[in-house]
Structures are given as C-alpha cells and as structure tokens.
C-alpha positions in Angstrom: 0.6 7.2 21.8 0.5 10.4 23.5 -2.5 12.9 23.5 -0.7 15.2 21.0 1.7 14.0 18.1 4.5 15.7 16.4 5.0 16.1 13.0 7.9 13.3 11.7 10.7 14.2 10.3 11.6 12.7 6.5 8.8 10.0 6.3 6.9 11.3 3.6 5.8 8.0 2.4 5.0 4.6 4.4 3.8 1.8 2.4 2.3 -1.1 5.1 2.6 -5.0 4.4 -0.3 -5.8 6.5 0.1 -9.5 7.4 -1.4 -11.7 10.0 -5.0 -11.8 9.2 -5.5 -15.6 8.8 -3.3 -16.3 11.7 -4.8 -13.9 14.1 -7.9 -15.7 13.6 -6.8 -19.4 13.6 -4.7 -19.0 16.7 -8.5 -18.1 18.2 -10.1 -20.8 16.3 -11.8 -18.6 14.5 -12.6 -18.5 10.7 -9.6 -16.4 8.6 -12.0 -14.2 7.1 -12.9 -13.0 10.6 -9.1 -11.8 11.0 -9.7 -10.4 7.9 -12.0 -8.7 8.6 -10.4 -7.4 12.1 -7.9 -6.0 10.2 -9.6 -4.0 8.2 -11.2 -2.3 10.8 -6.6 -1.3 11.4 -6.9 0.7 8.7 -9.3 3.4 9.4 -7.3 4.6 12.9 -3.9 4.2 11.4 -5.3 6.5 8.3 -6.2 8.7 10.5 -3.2 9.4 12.2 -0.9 10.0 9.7 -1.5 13.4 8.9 -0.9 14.5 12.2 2.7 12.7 12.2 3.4 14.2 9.0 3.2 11.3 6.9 1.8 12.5 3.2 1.5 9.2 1.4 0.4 5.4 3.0 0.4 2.6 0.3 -1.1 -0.5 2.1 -0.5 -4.3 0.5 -4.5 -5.6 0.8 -4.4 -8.2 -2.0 -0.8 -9.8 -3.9 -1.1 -11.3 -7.5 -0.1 -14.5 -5.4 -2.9 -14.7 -3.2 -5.6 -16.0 -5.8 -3.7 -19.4 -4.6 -5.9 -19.3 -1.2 -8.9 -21.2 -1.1 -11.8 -20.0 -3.3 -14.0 -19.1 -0.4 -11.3 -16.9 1.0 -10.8 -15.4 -1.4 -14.7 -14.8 -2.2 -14.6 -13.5 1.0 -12.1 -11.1 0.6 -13.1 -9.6 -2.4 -16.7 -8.9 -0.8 -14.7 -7.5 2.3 -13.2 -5.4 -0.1 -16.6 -4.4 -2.1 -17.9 -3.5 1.6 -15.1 -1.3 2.8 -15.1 1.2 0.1 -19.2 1.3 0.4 -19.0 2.0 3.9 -15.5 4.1 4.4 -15.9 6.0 1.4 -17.8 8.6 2.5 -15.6 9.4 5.9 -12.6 9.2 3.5 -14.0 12.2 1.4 -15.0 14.2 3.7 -11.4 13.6 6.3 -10.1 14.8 2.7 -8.0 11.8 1.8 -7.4 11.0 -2.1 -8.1 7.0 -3.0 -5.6 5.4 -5.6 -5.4 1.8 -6.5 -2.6 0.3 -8.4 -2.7 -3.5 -9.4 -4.1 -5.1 -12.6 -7.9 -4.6 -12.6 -8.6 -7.0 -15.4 -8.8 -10.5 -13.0 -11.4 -8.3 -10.5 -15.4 -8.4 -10.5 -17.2 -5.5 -12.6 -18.7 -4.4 -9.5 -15.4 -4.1 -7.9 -13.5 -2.4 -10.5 -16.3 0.2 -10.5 -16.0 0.7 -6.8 -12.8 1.3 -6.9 -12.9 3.7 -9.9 -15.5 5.6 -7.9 -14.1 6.5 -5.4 -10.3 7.5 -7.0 -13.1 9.8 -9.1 -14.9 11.0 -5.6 -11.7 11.7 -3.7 -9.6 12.9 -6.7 -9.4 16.6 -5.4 -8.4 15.9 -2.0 -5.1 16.4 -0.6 -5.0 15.9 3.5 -3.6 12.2 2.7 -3.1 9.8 -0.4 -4.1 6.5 0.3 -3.1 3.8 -2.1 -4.4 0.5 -2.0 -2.6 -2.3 -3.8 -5.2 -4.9 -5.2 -4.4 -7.7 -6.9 -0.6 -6.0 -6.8 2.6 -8.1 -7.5 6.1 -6.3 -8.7 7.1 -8.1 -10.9 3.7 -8.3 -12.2 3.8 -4.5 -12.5 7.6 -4.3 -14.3 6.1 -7.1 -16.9 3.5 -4.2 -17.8 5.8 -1.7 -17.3 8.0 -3.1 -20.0 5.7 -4.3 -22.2 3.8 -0.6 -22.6 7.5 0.5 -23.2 8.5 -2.0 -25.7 5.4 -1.2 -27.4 5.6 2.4 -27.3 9.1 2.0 -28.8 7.6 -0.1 -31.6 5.5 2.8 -32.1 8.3 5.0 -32.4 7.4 7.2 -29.5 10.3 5.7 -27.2 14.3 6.0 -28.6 16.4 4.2 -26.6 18.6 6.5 -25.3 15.0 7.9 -23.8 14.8 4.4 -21.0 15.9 6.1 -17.9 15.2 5.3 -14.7 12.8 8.3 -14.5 11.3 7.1 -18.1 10.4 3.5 -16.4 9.3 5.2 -13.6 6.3 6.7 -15.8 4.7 3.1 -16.7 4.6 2.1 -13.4 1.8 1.7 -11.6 3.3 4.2 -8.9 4.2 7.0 -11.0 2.1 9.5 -9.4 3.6 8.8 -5.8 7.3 9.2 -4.3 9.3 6.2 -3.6 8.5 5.0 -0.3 10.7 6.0 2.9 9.8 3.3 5.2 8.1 -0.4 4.3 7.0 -2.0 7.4 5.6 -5.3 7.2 3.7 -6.8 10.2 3.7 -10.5 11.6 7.2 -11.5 12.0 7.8 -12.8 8.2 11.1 -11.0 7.4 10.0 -10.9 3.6 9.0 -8.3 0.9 6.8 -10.6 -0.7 6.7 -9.1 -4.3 5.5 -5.6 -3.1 7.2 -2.6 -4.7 9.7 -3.8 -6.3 11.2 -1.4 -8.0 10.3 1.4 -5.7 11.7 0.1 -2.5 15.0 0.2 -3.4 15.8 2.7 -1.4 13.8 2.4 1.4 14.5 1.7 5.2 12.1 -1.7 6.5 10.7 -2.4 9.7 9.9 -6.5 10.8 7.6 -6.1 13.8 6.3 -9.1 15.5 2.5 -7.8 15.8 0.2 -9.3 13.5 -1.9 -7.0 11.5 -5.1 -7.3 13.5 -3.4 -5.9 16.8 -1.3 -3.7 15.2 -2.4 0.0 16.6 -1.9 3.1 15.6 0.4 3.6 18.6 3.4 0.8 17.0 2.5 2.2 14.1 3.7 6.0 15.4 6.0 4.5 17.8 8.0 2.7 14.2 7.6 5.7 12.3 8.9 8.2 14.7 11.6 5.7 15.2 12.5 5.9 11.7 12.2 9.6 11.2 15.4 10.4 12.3 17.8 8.0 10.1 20.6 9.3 7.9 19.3 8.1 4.5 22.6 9.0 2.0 21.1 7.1 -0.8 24.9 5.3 -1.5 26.7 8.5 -0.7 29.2 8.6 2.3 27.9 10.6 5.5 29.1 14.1 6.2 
C-alpha cells in the first residue's frame, strides 16, 4: 500500500468473511483462540483505511449461527474476545467517527454482551465517517426465517396485503435494512464458500477467494482486492453498452 490512497471507484460496500483464525494458530501450534485473537487486532487497520479508499459501509462475519458447534471453550473464549474488543475499541471508534451496528439474533448472547453491543450502536449512532457492522451470531437463513415470520405475522395483523411483499418490502425485516447491498464479499483463507452470510443480499455482489488467512491479511490485500474490483462493469442482468 502506497503512502497516499485514492478514492475507489463503485465499492460503496464490502462485507469481509474473515476466516483462518483457528488455523493460523494451529499451523504454529498455538492455541485457536490465540489466532483469534490475532485477528482481531485485523480489524482495527483495515477500519481504518476504508474511508480513505472510499469505501462507506464494511460488514465483517465475526460469529455464524453455525459456530456454537465449536468446542465450548472456544467459544467462551470468543464471546469474552468479543466483550473485550468493544471495551477497549469503543472509544477510538467514536471518536475516528465510525457508526457500530450489529445484526444477528441477540437472544442466544450473554446480558453483558448484548448490553455492550447496544452501547456502543447508542454511542456511535451519530457518526457518519464509516458504518461498521458486525455480524454476531449471524446466519442467512437464520435472518429470512425472522424475516418471514415478522411478515407473516404482520399480515395476520392486517398490516401486510399481499400484493404489498416486494422485494423492497422483504428488504425492510431484514436485519440489513438500513445498509446497501454489498458490492464486493471477500472471504479470506482459501474456502471458496459463502458459508450462510448474507444471503439474500449478496445476490448481486462480485466475490473475492484470497488464499491469506485472516490473521495476515493486511490492509494492503485488503486495498490491493478492492481497488481491483472497483473498476468492474456491474450490469445487474442487463447486456453491456
């Protein structure tokens, strides 16, 4: 990464799959949580730099509906590296102006968690350099199943007709429906997999595989992928001029 970026051109929006914790740290015999907690200290520098490439909006994959199937002490362990983070990046994330969102179903996280978390959406909730959404305890399909169920029972209600379910309609009970669709999902570590991560707002989205796992993945790749990306024709099914 050079001294001085440039603004990107059409990547409003990058949502991050950031895999390769656990395997970072087992290929240097280490415990999992320790790559865990390696790559947490990735998020900080690439949240940093995406203003300055122009990207508005980063949605980053920490913790998937499927992961309570780890072992219970990595999964302890993760939801304390998760307590930790917002106490201690909190404060530099309010004052670099960045707005805090979560989306994921809060009910299966600790109290002490879920008033973290609603903390600091409260504390940052004026900002406007960069959203940052974190998706905790965040499956698709997990969010559609909501989804529809708050629709079906709004329509029970009689508040929903039918001929009201668009795709902009569904696009109010998700999880997501404060944010654009995503431009560009990269997912780190070599799995060539979306691994239950916005479903329904992907679909139009250009993906990047890269190779790096998520501990050594710098905010140079990260620029380097972006600004790679920038440039595409994205016709959305409609034939190029």
């Amino acid at each position: 990464m050079t001294g001085e970026t440039e603004p990107t051109r059409n990547i409003n929006h990058v949502a991050v799959i950031m895999d390769g914790n656990g395997r970072w740290a087992t290929r240097r015999g280490l415990p999992r949580l320790v790559g865990h907690r390696k790559g947490a200290s990735r998020v900080r520098e690439i949240v940093d730099l995406c203003p300055d490439i122009g990207v508005k909006y980063l949605t980053l994959y920490a913790f998937s509906t499927e992961n309570w199937k780890r072992a219970e002490g990595e999964v302890a362990g993760l939801m304390s590296l998760f307590r930790r983070y917002i106490l201690k990046e909190a404060k530099k994330l309010h004052e670099n102006r960045v707005r805090v969102r979560f989306i994921g179903d809060r009910t299966r996280l600790d109290r002490k968690l879920i008033d973290l978390m609603a903390s600091l959406e409260e504390k940052t909730a004026g900002n406007d350099h960069l959203n940052l959404t974190i998706a905790l305890n965040y499956g698709g399909r997990d969010e559609l199943t909501r989804a529809i169920r708050s629709l079906t029972e709004d329509a029970a209600e009689g508040r929903v007709a039918p001929e009201d379910v668009t795709e902009e309609s569904i696009g109010f009970y998700l999880d997501t429906r404060y944010l654009p669709d995503p431009d560009l999902v990269i997912r780190t570590s070599g799995e060539q997999r979306i691994s239950n991560f916005l479903l329904w707002q992907s679909a139009y989205a250009e993906y990047a595989f890269v190779e790096t796992l998520w501990p050594d993945f710098s905010a140079a790749e990260f620029e380097d992928i972006v600004k790679g990306y920038s440039g595409r024709d994205r016709r959305f099914g409609a034939a190029s001029a």
